[in-house]
Structure formats: structure tokens, C-alpha cells
C-alpha positions in Angstrom: -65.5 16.2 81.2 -62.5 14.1 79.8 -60.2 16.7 77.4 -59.5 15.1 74.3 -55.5 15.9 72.9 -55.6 16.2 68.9 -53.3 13.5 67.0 -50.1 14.9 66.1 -50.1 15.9 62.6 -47.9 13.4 60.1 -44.4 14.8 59.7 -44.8 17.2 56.5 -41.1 18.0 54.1 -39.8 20.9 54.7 -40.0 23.2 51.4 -36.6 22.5 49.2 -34.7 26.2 49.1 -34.0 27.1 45.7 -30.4 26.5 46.4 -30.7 22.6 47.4 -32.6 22.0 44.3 -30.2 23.5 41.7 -27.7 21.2 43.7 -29.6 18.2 43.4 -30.1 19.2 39.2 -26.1 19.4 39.1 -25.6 16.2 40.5 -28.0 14.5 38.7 -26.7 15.8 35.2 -23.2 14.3 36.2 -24.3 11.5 36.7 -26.1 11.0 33.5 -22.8 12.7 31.7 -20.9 10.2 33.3 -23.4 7.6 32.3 -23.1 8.9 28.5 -19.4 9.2 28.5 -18.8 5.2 29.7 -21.6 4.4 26.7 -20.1 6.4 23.9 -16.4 5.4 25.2 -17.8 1.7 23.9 -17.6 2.7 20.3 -16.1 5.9 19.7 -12.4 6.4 18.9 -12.0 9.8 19.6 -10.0 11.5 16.3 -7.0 12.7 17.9 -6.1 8.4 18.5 -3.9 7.2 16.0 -5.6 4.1 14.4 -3.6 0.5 15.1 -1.6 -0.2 12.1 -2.1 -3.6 10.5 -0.2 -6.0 11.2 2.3 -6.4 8.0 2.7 -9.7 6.1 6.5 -11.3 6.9 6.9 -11.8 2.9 4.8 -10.5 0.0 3.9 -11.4 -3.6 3.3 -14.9 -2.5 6.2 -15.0 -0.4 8.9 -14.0 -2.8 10.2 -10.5 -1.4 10.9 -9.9 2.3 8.7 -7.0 3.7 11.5 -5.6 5.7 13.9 -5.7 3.2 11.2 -3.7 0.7 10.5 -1.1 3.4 13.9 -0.7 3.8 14.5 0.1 0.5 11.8 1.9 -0.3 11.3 3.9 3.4 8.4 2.7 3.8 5.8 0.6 5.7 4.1 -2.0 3.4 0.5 -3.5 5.1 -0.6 -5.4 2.4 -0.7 -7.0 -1.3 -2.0 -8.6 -4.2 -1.5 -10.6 -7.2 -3.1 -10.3 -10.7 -2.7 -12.1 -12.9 -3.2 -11.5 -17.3 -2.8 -15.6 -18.3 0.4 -17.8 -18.2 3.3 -16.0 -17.0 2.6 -12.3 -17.1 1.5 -11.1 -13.8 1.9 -8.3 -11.3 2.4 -7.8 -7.5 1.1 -4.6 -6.1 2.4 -4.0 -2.2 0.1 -1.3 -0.5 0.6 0.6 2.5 -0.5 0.1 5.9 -0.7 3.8 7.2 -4.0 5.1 8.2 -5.4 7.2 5.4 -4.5 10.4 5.0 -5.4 13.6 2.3 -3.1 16.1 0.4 -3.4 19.8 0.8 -5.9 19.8 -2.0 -8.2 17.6 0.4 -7.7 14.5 -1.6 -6.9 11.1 -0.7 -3.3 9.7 -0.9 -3.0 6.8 -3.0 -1.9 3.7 -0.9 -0.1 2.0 -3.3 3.9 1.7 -2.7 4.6 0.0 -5.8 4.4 -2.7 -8.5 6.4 -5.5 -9.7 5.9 -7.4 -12.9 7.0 -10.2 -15.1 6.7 -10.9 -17.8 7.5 -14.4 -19.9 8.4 -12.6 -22.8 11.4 -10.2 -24.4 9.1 -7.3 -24.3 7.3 -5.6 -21.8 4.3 -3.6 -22.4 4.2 -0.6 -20.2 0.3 0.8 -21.1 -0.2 4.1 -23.2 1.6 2.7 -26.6 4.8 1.8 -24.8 6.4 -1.8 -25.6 9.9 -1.7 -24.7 12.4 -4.3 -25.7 16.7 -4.8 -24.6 17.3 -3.4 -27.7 14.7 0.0 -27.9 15.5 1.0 -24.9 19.2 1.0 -25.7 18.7 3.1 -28.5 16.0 5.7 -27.1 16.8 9.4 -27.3 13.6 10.5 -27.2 12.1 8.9 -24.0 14.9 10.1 -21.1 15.6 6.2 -20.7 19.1 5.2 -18.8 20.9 2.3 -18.5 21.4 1.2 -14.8 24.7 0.4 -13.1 23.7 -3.3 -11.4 26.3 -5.3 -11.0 24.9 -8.4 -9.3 22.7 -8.6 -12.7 23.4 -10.8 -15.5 21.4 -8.5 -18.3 20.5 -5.3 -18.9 18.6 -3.0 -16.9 17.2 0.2 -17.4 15.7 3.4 -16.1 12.4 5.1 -17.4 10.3 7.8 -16.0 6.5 8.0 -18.0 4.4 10.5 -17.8 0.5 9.9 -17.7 -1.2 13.5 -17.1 0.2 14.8 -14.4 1.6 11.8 -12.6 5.2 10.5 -13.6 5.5 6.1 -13.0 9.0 5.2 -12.4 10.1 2.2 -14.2 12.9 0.1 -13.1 13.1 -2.5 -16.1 15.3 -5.9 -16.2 15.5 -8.1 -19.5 16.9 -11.9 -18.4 16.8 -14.7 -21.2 13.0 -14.7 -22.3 12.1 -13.3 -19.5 11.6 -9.5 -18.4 10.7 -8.0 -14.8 10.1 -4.1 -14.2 9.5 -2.6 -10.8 7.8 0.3 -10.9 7.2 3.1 -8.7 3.6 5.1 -9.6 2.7 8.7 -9.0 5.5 9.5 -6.0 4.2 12.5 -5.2 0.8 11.8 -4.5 1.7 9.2 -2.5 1.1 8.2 0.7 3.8 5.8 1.7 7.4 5.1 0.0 9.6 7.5 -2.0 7.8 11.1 -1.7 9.1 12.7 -5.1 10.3 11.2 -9.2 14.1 11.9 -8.2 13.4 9.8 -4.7 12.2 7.0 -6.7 14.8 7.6 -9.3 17.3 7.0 -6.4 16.4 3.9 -4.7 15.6 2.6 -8.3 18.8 0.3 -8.6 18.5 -1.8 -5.3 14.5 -2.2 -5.9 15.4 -3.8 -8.9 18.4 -5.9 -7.8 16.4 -6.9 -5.1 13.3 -7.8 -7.1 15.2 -9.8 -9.8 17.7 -11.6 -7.4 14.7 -12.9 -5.5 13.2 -13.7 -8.4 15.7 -16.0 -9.4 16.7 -17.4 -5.8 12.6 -18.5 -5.3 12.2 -20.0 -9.0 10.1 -17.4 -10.3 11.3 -17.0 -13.4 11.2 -20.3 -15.9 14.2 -21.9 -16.4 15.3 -20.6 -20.2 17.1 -24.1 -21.1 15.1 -26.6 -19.1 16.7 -29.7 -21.5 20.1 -28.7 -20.4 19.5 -28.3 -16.8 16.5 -30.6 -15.8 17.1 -30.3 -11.9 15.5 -26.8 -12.4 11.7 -26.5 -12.3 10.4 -24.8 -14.9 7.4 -23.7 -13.3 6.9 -22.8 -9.9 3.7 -22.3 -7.6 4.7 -19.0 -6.9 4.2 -18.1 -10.5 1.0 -20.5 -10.8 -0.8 -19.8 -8.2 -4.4 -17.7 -9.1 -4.7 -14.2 -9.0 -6.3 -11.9 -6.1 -7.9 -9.1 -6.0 -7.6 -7.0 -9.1 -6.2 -4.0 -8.9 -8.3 -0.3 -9.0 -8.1 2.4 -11.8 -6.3 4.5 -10.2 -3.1 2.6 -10.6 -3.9 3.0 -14.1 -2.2 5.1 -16.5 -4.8 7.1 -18.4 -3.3 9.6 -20.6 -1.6 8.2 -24.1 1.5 10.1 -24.9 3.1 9.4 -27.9 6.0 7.1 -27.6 
């Protein structure tokens, strides 16, 4: 009688130890970390990277004022600006900063505007909240705090004026040519996030803003010639001064109190 040998059984897995397994899960949930991390890392910035600062115009206010010569003055680091414009002549520049946003110790935002500059075709300049100042009022104020500036490479008169609006002080820097008035001013300091830090910081750089601002003024044929029939090489107008506005500007550069003037 022929013996018949049984087929050898099909090789069968030996059973996973409890230790191989929880290897096999650790492996596997680094993998799927890793996985995670490279997909996130796409379009996350994680918070503790600075942001990339903008890249800052070479001139602002349509090219009239050099923006390394106003962060010099002004210690600080200007991003950005716009024009608006009221009708004819009267207009105003405001620079903005380019720093990444940033919050007080109260928890609010820090405004990012540096500062303003304005002209106006006119021999008086409206400041907001009831205030229209003129050469000759502001040379006779003793109730307001106004001083007369020392700048010498000025024909005219300039001035210095600090107004209050709640509790935010705007720091004028006021220039009266020949029918023609520009002010720089410097608005709520200290809840600022960029430029002079405090009133007396922006009472400081004050004189140089201005004879910088009125000086460039005049050198790019911003301001109308007063006496065009006597001097007809000058151009009267300019596209620096005719160009439309931009974008207007928010309410919080607004002055929203009305003291009494």
C-alpha cells in the first residue's frame, strides 16, 4: 500500500508581539507628522517670523520729498503714501509707515501714520476744530502756546503749534510764503507707531521737517509762482500739484474734539 505524505501547510505570519506593533504605530504617526508639517509649512508663517517689510517708495508725495531724507528726520521708516486732494491747490500728503502692525499696552492698534504735509493756495490755513490761522494771528497768539520758529533758510515766517483734540496733541509746523501757506504736521505722537514717539520729540525735529518740506517745495515747483507777469520762465502750475488725488484718508487722522480757539 503506497503511503501518502500530506502537503505542507502554506507558510502562516507569525503573531505581531505587542512590542513590534506599538513600533510600527510610532513610525507611522511620524510619518504622517512629517507629512503635516511639509503641508502646513506651505502657508503658515509661524508668529515668532518677523513679516518682510515693504519695499519703501524712493520719493513720496508725488515725488517731491526724498524718503530717506524724511526718515532721517523724523527716525522713522516711511512704507507708503497718499495724496488728497480738496479742489485747486489745497491738498495734503500723508506718508504712512511700513512696520508690521503692532498694539499699545492697552491692546490697541498703533496708528500708522507718520505724518502730514499740506498746502495751501491761500494766506490762511484752516487747521479743523475752529482753527484758521493767518501770518499775522499767529504772531499775536497768547492764548494758543504758538512759537515762532528759528529757520533761517526760510524767506517768511514760520511757526510752532501744538492742538489738542481729546486726548491726542497734532503738532503743527506752519510756513506762510507769498499767497501760499504749507504746514507739516505731526498727529497723535504718542500713539504712534512709527516716527517721533512723544509731543516734545515732535516739537524737536519740528524746524528741519519744515525747512525740508518748504525748500522742496519750492526747488520742485510746487508752490505757484506769486508774480507769474514778472518772471514768465516760472510755471505756474505744476503736475505735481495737478495731478488727482488717491486714496482718501481714514477718520482716524481726523481731529474730533472742537476746543475753543
Amino acid at each position: 500500500m503506497e503511503s501518502t505524505t500530506p502537503a505542507p501547510a502554506p507558510d502562516t505570519p507569525l503573531p505581531e508581539s505587542a512590542h513590534d506593533a506599538r513600533n510600527r504605530a510610532i513610525v507611522i504617526a511620524l510619518v504622517l507628522a512629517l507629512v503635516a508639517t511639509g503641508i502646513v509649512g506651505l502657508w503658515w508663517r509661524p508668529w515668532d517670523q518677523p513679516e518682510e517689510m515693504p519695499v519703501p517708495p524712493e520719493a513720496v508725495c508725488q515725488d517731491v520729498y526724498n524718503t530717506a531724507e524724511l526718515d532721517r528726520i523724523l527716525d522713522s521708516h516711511i512704507g507708503s503714501d497718499h495724496v488728497l486732494a480738496y479742489g485747486g491747490w489745497n491738498r495734503r500728503c500723508t506718508v504712512s509707515s511700513g512696520m508690521p502692525t503692532a498694539t499699545d499696552a492697552r491692546g490697541y492698534e498703533m496708528y500708522g501714520t507718520i505724518a502730514f504735509i499740506e498746502y495751501w493756495h491761500d494766506d490762511e490755513y484752516d487747521a479743523g476744530n475752529g482753527y484758521k490761522w493767518t501770518d499775522e494771528t499767529m504772531a499775536a497768539d497768547t492764548d494758543n502756546g504758538v512759537q515762532k520758529l528759528n529757520t533761517p533758510e526760510l524767506e517768511g515766517n514760520t511757526y510752532l503749534w501744538v492742538m489738542q483734540s481729546g486726548q491726542s496733541n497734532y503738532v503743527h509746523g506752519i510756513w506762510f510764503g507769498d499767497g501760499f501757506t504749507i504746514a507739516a504736521v505731526i498727529p497723535h505722537p504718542e500713539n504712534n507707531l512709527d516716527g517721533p514717539k512723544t509731543t516734545q520729540e515732535a516739537m524737536a525735529v519740528m524746524p528741519e521737517l519744515l525747512t525740508y518740506v518748504v525748500i522742496q517745495a519750492q526747488e520742485h515747483h510746487a508752490i505757484p509762482n506769486p508774480n507769474p507777469s514778472q518772471d514768465p520762465g516760472t510755471p505756474e502750475t505744476s503736475d505735481a500739484v495737478n495731478t488727482p488725488a488717491a486714496a482718501p484718508m481714514t477718520a482716524n487722522d481726523q481731529p474730533t474734539s472742537t476746543p475753543s480757539a
